[in-house]
PDB file as gemmi writes it, atoms N, CA and C in Angstrom:
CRYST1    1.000    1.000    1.000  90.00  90.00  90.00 P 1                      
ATOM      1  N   UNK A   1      29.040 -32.105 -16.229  1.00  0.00           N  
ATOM      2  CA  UNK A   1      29.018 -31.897 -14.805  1.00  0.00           C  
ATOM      3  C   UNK A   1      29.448 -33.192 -14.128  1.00  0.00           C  
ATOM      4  N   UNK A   2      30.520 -33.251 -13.100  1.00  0.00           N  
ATOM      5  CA  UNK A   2      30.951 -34.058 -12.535  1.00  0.00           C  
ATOM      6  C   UNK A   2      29.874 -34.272 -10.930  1.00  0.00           C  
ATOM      7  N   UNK A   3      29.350 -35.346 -10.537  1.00  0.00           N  
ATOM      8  CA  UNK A   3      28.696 -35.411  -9.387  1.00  0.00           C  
ATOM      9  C   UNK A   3      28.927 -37.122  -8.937  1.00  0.00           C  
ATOM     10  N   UNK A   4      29.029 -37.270  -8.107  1.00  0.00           N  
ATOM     11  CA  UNK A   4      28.800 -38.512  -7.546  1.00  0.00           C  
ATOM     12  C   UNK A   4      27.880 -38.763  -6.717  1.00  0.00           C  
ATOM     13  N   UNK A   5      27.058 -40.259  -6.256  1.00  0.00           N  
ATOM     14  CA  UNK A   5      26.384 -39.962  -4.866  1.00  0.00           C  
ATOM     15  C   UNK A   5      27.333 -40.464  -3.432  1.00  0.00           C  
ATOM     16  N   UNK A   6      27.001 -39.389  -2.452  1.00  0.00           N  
ATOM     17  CA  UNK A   6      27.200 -39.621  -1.456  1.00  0.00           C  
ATOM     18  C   UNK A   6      27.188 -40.906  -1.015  1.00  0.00           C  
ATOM     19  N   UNK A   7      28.429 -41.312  -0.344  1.00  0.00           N  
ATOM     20  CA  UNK A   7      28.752 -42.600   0.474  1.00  0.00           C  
ATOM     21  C   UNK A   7      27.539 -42.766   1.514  1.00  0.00           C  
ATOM     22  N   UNK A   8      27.446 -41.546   2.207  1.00  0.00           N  
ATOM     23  CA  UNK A   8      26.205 -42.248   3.517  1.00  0.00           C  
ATOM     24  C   UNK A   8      24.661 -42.057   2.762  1.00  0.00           C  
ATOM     25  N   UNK A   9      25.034 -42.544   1.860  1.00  0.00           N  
ATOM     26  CA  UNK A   9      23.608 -42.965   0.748  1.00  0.00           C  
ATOM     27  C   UNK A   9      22.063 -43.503   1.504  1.00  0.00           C  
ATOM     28  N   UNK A  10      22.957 -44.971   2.232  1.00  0.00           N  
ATOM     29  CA  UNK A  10      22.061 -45.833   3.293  1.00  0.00           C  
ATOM     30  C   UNK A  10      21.282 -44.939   4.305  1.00  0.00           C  
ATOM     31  N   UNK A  11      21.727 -44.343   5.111  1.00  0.00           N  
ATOM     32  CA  UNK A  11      21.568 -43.423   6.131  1.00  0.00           C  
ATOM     33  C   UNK A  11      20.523 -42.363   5.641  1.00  0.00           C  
ATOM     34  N   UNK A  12      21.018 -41.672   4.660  1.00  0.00           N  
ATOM     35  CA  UNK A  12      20.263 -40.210   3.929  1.00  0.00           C  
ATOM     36  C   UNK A  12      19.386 -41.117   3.551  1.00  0.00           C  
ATOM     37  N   UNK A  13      19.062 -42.079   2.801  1.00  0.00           N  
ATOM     38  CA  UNK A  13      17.775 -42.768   2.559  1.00  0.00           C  
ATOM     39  C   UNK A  13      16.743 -43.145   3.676  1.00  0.00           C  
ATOM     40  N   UNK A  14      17.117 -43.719   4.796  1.00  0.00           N  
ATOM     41  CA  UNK A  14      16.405 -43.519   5.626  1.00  0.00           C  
ATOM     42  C   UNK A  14      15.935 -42.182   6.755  1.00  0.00           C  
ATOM     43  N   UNK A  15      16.796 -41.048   6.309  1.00  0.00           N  
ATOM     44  CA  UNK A  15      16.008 -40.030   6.985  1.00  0.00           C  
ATOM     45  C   UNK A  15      15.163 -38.926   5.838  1.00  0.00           C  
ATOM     46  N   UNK A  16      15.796 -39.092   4.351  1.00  0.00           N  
ATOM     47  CA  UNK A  16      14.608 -38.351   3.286  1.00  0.00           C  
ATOM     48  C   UNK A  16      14.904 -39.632   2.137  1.00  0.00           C  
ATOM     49  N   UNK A  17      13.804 -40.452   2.516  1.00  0.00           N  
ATOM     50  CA  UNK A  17      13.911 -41.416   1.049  1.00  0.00           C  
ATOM     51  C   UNK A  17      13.470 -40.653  -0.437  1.00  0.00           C  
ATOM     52  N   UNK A  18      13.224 -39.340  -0.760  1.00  0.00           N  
ATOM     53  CA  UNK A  18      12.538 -39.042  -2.067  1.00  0.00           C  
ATOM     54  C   UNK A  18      13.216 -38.056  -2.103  1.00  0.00           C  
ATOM     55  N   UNK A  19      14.672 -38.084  -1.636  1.00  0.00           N  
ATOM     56  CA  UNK A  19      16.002 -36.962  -2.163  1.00  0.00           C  
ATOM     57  C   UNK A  19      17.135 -37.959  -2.636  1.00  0.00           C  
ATOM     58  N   UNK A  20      17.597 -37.508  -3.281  1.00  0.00           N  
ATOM     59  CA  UNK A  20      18.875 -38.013  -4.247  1.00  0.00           C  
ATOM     60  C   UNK A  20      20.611 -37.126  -3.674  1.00  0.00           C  
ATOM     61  N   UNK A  21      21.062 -37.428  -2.805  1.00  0.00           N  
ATOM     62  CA  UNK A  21      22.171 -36.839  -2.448  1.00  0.00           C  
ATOM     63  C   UNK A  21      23.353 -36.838  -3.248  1.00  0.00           C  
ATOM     64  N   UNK A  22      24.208 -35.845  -3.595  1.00  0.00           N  
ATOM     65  CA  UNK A  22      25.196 -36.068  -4.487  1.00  0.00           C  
ATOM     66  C   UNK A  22      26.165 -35.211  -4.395  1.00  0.00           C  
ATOM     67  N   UNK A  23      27.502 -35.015  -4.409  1.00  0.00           N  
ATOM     68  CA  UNK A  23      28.380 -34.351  -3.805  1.00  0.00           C  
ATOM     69  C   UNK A  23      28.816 -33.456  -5.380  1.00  0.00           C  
ATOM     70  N   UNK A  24      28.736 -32.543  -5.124  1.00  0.00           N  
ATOM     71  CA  UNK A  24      29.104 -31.331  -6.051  1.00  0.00           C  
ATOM     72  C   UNK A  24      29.931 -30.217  -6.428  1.00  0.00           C  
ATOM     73  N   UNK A  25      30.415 -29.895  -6.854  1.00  0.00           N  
ATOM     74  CA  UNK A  25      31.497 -28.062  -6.459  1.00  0.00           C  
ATOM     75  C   UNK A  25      30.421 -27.137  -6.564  1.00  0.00           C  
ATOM     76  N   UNK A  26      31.045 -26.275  -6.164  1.00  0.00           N  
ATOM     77  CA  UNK A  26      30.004 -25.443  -5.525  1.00  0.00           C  
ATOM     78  C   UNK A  26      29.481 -24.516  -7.199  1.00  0.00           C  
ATOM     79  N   UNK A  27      30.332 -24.447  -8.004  1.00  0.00           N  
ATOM     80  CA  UNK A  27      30.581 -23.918  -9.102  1.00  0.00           C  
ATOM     81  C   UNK A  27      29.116 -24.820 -10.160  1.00  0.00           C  
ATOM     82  N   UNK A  28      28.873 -26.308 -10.021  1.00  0.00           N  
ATOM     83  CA  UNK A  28      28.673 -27.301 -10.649  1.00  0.00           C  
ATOM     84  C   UNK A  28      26.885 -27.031  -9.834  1.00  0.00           C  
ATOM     85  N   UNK A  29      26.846 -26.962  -8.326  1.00  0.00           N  
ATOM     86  CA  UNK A  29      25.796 -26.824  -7.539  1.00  0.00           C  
ATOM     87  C   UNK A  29      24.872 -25.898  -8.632  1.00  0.00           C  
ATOM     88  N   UNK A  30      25.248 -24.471  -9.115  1.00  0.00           N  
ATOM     89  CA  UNK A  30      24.668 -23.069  -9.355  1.00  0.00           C  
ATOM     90  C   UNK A  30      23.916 -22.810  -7.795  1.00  0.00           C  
ATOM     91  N   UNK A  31      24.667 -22.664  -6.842  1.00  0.00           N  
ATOM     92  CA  UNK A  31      23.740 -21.851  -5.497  1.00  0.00           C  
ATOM     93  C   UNK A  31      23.198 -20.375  -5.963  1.00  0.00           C  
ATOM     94  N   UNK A  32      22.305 -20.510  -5.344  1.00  0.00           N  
ATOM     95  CA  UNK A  32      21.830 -18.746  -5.443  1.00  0.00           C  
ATOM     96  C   UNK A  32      23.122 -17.644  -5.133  1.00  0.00           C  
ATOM     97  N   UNK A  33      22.485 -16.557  -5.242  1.00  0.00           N  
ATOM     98  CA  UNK A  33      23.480 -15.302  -5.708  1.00  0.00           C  
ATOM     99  C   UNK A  33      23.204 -14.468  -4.275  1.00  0.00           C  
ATOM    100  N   UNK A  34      22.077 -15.046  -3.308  1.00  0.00           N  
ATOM    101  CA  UNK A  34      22.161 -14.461  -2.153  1.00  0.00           C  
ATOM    102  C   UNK A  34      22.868 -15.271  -1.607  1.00  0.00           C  
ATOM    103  N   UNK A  35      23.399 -16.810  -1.222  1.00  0.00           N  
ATOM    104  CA  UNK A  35      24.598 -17.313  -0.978  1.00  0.00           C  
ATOM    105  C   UNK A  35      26.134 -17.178  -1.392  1.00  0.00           C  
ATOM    106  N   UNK A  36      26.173 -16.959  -2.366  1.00  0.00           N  
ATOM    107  CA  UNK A  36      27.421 -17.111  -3.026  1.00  0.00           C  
ATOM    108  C   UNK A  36      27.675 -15.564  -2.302  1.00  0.00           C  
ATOM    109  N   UNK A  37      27.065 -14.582  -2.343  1.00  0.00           N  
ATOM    110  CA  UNK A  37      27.748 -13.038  -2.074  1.00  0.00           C  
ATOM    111  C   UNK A  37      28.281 -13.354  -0.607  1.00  0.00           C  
ATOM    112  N   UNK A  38      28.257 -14.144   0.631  1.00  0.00           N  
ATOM    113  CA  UNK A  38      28.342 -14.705   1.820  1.00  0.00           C  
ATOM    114  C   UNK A  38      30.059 -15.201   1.740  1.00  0.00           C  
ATOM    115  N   UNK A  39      30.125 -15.680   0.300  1.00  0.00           N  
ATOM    116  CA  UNK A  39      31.764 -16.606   0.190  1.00  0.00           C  
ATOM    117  C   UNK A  39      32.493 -16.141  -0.375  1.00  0.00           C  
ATOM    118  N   UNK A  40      32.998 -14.549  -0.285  1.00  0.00           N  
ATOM    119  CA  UNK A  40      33.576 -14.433  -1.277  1.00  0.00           C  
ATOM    120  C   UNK A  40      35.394 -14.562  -1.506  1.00  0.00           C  
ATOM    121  N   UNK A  41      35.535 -15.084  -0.572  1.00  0.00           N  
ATOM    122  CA  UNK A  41      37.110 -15.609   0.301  1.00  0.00           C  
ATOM    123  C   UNK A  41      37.362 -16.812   0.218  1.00  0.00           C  
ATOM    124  N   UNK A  42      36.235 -17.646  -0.344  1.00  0.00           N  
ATOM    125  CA  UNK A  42      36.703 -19.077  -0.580  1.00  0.00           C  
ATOM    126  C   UNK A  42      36.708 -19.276  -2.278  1.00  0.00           C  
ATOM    127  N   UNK A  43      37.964 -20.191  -2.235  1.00  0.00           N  
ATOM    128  CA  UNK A  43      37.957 -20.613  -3.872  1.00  0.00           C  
ATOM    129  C   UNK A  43      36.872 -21.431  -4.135  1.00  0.00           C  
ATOM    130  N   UNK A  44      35.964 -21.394  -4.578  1.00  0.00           N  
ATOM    131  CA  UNK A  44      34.598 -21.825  -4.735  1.00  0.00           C  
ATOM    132  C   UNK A  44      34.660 -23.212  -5.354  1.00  0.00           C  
ATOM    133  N   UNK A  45      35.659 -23.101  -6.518  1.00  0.00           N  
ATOM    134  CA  UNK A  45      35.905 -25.033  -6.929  1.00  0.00           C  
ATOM    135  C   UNK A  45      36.466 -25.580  -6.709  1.00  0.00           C  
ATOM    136  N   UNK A  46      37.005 -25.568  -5.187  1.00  0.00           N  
ATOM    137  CA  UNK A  46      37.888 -26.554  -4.774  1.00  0.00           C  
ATOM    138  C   UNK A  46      36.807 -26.652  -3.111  1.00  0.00           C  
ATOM    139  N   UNK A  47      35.654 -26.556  -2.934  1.00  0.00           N  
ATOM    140  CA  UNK A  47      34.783 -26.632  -2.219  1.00  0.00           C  
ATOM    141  C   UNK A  47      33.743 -27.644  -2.476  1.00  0.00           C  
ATOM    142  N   UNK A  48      32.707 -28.634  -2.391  1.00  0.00           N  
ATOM    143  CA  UNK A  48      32.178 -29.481  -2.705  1.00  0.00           C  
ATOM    144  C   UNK A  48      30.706 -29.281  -1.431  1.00  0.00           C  
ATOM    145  N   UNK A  49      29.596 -29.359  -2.374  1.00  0.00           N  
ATOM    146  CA  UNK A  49      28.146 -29.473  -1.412  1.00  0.00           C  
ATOM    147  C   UNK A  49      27.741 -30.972  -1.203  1.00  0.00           C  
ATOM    148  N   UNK A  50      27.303 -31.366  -0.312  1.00  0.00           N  
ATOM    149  CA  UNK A  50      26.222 -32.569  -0.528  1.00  0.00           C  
ATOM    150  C   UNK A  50      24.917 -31.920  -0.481  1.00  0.00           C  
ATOM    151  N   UNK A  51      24.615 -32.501  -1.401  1.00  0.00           N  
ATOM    152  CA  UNK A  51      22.894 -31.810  -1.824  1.00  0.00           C  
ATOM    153  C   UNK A  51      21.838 -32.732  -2.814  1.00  0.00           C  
ATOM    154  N   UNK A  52      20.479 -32.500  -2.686  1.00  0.00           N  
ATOM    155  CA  UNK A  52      19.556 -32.784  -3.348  1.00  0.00           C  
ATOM    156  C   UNK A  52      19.005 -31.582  -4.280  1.00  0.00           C  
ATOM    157  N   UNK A  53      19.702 -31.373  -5.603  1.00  0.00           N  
ATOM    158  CA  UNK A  53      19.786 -30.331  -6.420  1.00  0.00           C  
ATOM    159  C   UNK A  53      17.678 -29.989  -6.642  1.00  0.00           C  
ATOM    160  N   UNK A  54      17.437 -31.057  -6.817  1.00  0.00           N  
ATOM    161  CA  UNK A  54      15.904 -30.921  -7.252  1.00  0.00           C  
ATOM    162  C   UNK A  54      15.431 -30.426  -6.111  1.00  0.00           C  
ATOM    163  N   UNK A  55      15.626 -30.407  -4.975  1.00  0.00           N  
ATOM    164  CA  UNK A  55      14.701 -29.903  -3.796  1.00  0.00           C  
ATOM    165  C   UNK A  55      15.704 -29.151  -2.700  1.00  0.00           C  
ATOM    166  N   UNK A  56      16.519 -28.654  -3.113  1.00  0.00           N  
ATOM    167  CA  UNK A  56      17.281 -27.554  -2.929  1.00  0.00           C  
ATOM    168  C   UNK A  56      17.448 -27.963  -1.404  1.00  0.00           C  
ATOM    169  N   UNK A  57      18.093 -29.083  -0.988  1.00  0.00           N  
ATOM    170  CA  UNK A  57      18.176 -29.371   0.750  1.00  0.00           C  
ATOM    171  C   UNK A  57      19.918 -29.684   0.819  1.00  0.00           C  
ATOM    172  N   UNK A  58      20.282 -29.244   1.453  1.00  0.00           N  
ATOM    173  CA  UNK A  58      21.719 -30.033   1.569  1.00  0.00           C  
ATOM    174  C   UNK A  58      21.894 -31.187   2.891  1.00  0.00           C  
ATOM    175  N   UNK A  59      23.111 -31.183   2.423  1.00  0.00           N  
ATOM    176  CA  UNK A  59      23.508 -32.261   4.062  1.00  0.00           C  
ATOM    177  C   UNK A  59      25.006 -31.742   4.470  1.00  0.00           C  
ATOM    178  N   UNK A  60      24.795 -30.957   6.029  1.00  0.00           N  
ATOM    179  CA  UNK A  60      25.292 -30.380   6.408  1.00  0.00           C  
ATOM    180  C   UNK A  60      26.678 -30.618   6.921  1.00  0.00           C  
ATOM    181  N   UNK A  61      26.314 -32.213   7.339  1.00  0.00           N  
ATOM    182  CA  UNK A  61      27.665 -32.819   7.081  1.00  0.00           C  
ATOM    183  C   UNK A  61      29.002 -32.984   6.493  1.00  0.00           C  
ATOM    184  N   UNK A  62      28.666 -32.704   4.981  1.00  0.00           N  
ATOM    185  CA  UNK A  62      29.428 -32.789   3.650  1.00  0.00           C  
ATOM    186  C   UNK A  62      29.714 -31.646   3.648  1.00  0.00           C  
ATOM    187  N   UNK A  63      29.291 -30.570   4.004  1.00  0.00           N  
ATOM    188  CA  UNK A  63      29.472 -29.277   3.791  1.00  0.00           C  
ATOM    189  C   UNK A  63      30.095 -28.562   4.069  1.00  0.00           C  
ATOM    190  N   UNK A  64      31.132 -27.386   3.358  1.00  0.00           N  
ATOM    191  CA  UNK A  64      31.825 -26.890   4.168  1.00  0.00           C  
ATOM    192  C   UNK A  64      31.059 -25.953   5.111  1.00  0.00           C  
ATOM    193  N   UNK A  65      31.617 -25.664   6.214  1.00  0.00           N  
ATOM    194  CA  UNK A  65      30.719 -24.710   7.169  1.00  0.00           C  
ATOM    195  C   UNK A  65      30.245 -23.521   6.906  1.00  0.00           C  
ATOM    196  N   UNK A  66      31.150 -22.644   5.796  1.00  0.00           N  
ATOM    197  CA  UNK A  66      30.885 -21.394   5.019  1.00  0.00           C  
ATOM    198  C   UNK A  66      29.633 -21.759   4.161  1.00  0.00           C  
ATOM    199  N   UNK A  67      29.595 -22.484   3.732  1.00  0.00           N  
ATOM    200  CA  UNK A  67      28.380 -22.419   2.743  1.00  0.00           C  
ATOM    201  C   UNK A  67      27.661 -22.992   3.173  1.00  0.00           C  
ATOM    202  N   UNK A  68      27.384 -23.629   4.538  1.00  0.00           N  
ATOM    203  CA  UNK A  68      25.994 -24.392   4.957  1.00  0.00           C  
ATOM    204  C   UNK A  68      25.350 -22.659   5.850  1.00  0.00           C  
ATOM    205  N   UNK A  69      26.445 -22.401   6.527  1.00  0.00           N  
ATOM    206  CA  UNK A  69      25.397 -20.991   6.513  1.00  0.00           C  
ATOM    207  C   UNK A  69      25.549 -19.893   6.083  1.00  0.00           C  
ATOM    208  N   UNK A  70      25.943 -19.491   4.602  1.00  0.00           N  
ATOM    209  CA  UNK A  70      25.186 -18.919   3.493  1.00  0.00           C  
ATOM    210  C   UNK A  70      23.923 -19.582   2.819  1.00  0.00           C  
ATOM    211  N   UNK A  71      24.183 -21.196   3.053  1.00  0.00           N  
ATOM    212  CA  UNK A  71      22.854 -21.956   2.493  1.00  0.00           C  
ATOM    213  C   UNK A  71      21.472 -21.069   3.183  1.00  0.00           C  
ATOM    214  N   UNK A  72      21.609 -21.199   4.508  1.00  0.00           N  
ATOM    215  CA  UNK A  72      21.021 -20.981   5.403  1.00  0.00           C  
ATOM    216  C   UNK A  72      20.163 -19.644   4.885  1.00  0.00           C  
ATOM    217  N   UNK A  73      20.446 -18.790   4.856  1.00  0.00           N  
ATOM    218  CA  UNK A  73      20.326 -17.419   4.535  1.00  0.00           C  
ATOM    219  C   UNK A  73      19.290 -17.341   3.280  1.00  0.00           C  
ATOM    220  N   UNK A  74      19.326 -18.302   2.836  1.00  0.00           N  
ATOM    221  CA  UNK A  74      18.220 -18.753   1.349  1.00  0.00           C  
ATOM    222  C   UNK A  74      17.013 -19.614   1.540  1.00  0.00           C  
ATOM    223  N   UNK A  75      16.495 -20.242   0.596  1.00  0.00           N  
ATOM    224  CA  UNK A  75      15.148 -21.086   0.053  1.00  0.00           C  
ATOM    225  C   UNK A  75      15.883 -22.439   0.455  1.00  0.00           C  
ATOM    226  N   UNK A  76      16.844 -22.411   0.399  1.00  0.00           N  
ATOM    227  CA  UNK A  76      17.671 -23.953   0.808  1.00  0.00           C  
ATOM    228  C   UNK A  76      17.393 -24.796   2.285  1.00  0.00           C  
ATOM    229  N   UNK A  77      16.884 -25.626   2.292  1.00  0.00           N  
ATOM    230  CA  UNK A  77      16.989 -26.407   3.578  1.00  0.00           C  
ATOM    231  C   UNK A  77      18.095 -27.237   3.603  1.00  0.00           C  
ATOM    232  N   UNK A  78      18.197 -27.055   5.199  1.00  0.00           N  
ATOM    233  CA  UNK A  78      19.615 -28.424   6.017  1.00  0.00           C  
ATOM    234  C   UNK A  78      18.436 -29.462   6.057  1.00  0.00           C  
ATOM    235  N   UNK A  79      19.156 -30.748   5.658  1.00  0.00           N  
ATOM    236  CA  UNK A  79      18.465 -32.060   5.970  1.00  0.00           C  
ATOM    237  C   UNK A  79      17.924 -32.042   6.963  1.00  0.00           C  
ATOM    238  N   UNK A  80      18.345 -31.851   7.974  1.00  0.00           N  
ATOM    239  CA  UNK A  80      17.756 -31.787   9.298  1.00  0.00           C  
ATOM    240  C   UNK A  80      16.421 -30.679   9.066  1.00  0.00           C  
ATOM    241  N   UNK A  81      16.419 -29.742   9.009  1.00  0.00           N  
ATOM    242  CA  UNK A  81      15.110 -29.052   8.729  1.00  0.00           C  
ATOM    243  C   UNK A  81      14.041 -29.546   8.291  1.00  0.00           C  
ATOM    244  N   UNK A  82      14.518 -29.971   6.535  1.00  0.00           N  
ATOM    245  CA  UNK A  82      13.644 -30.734   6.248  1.00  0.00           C  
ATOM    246  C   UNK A  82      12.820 -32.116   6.363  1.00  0.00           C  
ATOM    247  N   UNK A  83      13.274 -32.641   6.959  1.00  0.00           N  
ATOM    248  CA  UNK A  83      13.111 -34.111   7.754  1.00  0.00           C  
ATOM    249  C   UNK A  83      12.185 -33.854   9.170  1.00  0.00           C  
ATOM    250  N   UNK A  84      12.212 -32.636   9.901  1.00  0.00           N  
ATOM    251  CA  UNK A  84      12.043 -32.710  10.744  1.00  0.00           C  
ATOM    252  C   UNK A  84      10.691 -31.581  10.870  1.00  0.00           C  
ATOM    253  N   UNK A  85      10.974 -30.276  10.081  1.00  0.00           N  
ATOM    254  CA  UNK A  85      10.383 -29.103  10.338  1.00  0.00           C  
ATOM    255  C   UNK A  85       9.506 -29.109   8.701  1.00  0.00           C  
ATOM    256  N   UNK A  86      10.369 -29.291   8.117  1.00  0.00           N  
ATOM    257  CA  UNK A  86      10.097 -29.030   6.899  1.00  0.00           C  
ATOM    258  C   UNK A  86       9.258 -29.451   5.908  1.00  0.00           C  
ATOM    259  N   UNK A  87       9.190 -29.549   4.738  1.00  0.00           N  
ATOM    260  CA  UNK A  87       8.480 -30.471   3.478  1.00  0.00           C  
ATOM    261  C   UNK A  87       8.477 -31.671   3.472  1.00  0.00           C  
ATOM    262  N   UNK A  88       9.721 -32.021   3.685  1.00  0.00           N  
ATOM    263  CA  UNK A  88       9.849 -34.040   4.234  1.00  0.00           C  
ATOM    264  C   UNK A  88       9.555 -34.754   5.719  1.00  0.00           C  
ATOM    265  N   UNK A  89       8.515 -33.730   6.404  1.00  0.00           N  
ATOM    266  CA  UNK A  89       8.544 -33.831   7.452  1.00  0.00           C  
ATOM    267  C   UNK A  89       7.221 -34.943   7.769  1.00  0.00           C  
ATOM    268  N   UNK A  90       7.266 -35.962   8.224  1.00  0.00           N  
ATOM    269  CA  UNK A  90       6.474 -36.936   8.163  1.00  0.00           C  
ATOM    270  C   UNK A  90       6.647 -38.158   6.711  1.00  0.00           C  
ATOM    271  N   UNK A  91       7.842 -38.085   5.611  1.00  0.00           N  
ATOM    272  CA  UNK A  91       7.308 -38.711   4.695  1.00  0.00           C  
ATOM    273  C   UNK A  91       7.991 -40.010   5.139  1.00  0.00           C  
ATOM    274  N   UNK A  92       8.913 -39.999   6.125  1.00  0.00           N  
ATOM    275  CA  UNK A  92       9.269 -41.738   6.506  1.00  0.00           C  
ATOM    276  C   UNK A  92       7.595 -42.301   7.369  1.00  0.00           C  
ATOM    277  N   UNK A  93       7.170 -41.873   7.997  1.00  0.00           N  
ATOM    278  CA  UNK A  93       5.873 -42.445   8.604  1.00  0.00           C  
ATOM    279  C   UNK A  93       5.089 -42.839   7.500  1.00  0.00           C  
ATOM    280  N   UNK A  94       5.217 -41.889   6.525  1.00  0.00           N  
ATOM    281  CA  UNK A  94       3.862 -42.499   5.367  1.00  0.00           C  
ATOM    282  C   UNK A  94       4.365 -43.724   4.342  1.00  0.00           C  
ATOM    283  N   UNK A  95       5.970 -43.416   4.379  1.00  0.00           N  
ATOM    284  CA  UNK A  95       6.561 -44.862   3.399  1.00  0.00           C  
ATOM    285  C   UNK A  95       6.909 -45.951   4.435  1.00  0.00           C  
ATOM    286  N   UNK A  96       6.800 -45.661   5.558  1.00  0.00           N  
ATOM    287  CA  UNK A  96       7.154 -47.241   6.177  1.00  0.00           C  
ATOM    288  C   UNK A  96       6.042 -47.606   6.465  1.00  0.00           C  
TER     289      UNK A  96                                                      
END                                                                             
């Protein structure tokens, strides 16, 4: 599996420090099967997620717009959700 981490590394660390961002094909991701049925018009490996595979959040940024809302539609959180609404919501107050 080919992955790299995301360039705005700095940034994503300070809004979820205990996610690992990493840019992916969508093929390489495995998204759920209630997303993927959402895309079925895009060539899927020539598409790339930014995501935290272990805690299923993306960054919406990186994303193409088709699959941030098929993300949507799932168990998957937008960074923003989670940072704000979500599971990571308060964990910069408790690490700084």
């Amino acid at each position: 599996m080919t992955s790299r981490s995301c360039p705005d590394w700095p940034a994503l660390m300070e809004l979820a420090p205990d996610l690992q961002f990493k840019h992916y094909s969508i093929p390489e991701a495995q998204l759920p099967a209630e997303a993927l049925m959402h895309l079925p018009q895009l060539r899927l490996d020539e598409i790339e997620i930014c995501c935290d595979l272990e805690h299923n959040v993306f960054n919406p940024d990186h994303t193409d717009p088709a699959v941030v809302e098929a993300l949507r539609q799932t168990h998957w959180y937008d960074l923003r959700e989670w940072s704000t609404t979500g599971p990571g919501r308060g964990l910069q107050a408790l690490d700084g």
